[in-house]
C-alpha positions as protocol buffer text, in pm:
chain_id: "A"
residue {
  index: 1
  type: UNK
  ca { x: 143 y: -375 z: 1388 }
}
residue {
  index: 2
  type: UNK
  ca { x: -100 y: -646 z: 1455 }
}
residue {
  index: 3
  type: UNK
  ca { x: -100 y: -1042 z: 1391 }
}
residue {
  index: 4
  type: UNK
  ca { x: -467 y: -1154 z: 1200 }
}
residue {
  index: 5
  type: UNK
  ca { x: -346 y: -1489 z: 1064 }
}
residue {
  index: 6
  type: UNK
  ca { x: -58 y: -1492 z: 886 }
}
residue {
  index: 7
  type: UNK
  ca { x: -91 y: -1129 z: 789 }
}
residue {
  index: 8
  type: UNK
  ca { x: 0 y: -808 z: 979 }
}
residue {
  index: 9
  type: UNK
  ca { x: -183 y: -492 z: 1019 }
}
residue {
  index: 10
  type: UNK
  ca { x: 33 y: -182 z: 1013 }
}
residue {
  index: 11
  type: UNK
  ca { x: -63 y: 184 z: 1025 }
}
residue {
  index: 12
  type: UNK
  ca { x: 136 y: 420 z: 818 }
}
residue {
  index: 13
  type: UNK
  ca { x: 140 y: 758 z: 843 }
}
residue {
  index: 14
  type: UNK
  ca { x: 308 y: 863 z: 500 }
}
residue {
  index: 15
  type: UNK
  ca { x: 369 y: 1205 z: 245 }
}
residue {
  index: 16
  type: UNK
  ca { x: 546 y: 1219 z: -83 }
}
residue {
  index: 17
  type: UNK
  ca { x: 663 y: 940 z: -302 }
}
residue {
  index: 18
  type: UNK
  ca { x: 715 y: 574 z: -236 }
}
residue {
  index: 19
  type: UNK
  ca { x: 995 y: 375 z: -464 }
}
residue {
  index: 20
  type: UNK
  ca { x: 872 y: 133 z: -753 }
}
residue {
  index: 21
  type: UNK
  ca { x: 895 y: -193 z: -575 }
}
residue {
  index: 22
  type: UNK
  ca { x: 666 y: -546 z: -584 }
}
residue {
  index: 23
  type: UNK
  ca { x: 595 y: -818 z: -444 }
}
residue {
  index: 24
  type: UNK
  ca { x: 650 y: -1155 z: -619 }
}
residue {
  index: 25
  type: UNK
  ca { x: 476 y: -1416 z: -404 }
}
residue {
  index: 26
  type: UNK
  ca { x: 228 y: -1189 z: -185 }
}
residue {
  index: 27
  type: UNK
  ca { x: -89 y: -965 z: -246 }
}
residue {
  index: 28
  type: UNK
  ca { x: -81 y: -596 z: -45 }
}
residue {
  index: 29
  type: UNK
  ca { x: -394 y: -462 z: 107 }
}
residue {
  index: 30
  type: UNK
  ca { x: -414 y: -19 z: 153 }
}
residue {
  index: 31
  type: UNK
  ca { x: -718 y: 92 z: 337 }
}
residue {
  index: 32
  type: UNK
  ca { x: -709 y: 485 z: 361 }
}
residue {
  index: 33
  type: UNK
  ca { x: -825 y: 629 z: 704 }
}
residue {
  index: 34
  type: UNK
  ca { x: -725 y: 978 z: 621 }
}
residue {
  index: 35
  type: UNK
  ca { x: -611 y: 1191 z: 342 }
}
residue {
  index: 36
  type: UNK
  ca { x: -546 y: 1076 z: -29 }
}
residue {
  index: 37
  type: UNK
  ca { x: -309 y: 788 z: -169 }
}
residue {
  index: 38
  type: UNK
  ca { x: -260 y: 743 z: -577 }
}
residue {
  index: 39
  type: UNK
  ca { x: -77 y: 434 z: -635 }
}
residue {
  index: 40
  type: UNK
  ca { x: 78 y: 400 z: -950 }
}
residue {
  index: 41
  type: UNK
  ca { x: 61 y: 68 z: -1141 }
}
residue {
  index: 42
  type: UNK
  ca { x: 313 y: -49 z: -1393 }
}
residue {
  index: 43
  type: UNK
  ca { x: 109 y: 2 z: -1726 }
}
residue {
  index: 44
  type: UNK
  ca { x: 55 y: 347 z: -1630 }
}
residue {
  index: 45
  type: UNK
  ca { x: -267 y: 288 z: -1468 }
}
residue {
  index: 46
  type: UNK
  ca { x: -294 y: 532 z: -1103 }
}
residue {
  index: 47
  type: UNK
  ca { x: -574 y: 467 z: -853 }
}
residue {
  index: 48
  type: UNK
  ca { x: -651 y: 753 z: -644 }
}
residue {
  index: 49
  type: UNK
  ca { x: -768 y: 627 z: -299 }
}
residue {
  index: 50
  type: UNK
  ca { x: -989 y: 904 z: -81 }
}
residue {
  index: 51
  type: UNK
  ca { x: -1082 y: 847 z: 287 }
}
residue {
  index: 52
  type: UNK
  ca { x: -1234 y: 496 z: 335 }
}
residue {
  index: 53
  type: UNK
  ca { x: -1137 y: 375 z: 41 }
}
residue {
  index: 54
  type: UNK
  ca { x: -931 y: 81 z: -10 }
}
residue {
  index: 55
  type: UNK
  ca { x: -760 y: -143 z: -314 }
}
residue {
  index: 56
  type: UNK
  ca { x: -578 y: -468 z: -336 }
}
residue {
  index: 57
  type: UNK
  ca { x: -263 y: -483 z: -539 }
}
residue {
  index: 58
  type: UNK
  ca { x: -206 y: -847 z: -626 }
}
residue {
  index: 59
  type: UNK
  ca { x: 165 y: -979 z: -621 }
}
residue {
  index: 60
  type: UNK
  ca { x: 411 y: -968 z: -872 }
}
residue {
  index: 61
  type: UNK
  ca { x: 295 y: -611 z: -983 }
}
residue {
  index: 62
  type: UNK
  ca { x: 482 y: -321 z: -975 }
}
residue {
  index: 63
  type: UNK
  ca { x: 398 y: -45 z: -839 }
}
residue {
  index: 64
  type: UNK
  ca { x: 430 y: 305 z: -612 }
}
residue {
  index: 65
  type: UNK
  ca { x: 239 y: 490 z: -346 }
}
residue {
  index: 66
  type: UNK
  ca { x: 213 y: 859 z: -317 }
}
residue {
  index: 67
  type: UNK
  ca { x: 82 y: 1075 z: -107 }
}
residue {
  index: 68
  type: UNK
  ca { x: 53 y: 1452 z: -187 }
}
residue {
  index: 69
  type: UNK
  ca { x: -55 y: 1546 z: 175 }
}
residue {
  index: 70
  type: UNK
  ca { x: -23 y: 1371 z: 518 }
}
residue {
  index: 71
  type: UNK
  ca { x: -194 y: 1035 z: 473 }
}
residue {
  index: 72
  type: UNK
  ca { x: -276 y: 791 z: 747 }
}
residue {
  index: 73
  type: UNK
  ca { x: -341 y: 438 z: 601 }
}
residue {
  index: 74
  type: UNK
  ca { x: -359 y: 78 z: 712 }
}
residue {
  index: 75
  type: UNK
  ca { x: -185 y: -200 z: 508 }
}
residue {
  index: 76
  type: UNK
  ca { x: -273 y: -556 z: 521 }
}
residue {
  index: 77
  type: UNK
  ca { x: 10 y: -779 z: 382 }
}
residue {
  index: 78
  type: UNK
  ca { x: 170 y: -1106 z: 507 }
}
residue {
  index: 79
  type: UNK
  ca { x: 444 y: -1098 z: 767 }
}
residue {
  index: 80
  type: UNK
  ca { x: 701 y: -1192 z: 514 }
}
residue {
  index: 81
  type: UNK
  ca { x: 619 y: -859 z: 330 }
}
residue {
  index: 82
  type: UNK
  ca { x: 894 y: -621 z: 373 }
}
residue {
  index: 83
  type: UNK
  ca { x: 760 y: -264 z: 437 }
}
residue {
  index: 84
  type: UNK
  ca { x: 1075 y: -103 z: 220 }
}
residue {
  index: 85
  type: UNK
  ca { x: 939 y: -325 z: -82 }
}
residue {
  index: 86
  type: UNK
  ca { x: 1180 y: -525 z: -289 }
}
């Protein structure tokens, strides 16, 4: 993890699902470096994110990662993010 700000930088290395969780009062940033990430939105809407692709989920909406294979991916969130969602 890395300090830009009053964000962090972390590098996840993730496969399979993710719980529904959001954040009320922050935005989340996913920048995939390798493999594929579909995150699912609340009204049913999934964005399928290839290699050096990225999408900003804006707070307050629900939502859930998934990644069918091994996915490495940077998120860019504030500090006061908690990584397990709430």
């Amino acid at each position: 993890m890395t300090r830009v700000n009053d964000s962090v930088v972390r590098l996840g290395i993730v496969e399979g699902e993710y719980h529904w969780h959001k954040h009320e009062n922050d935005d989340e940033f996913f920048f995939v470096l390798e493999g594929k990430l579909w995150i699912d939105i609340e009204d049913h809407e999934t964005i399928e994110l290839n290699p050096l692709q990225g999408t900003t989920i804006p707070k307050g909406v629900m939502h859930r990662p998934r990644a069918p294979q091994k996915t490495i991916m940077l998120m860019v969130e504030t500090h006061q993010i908690e990584p397990t969602g709430n």
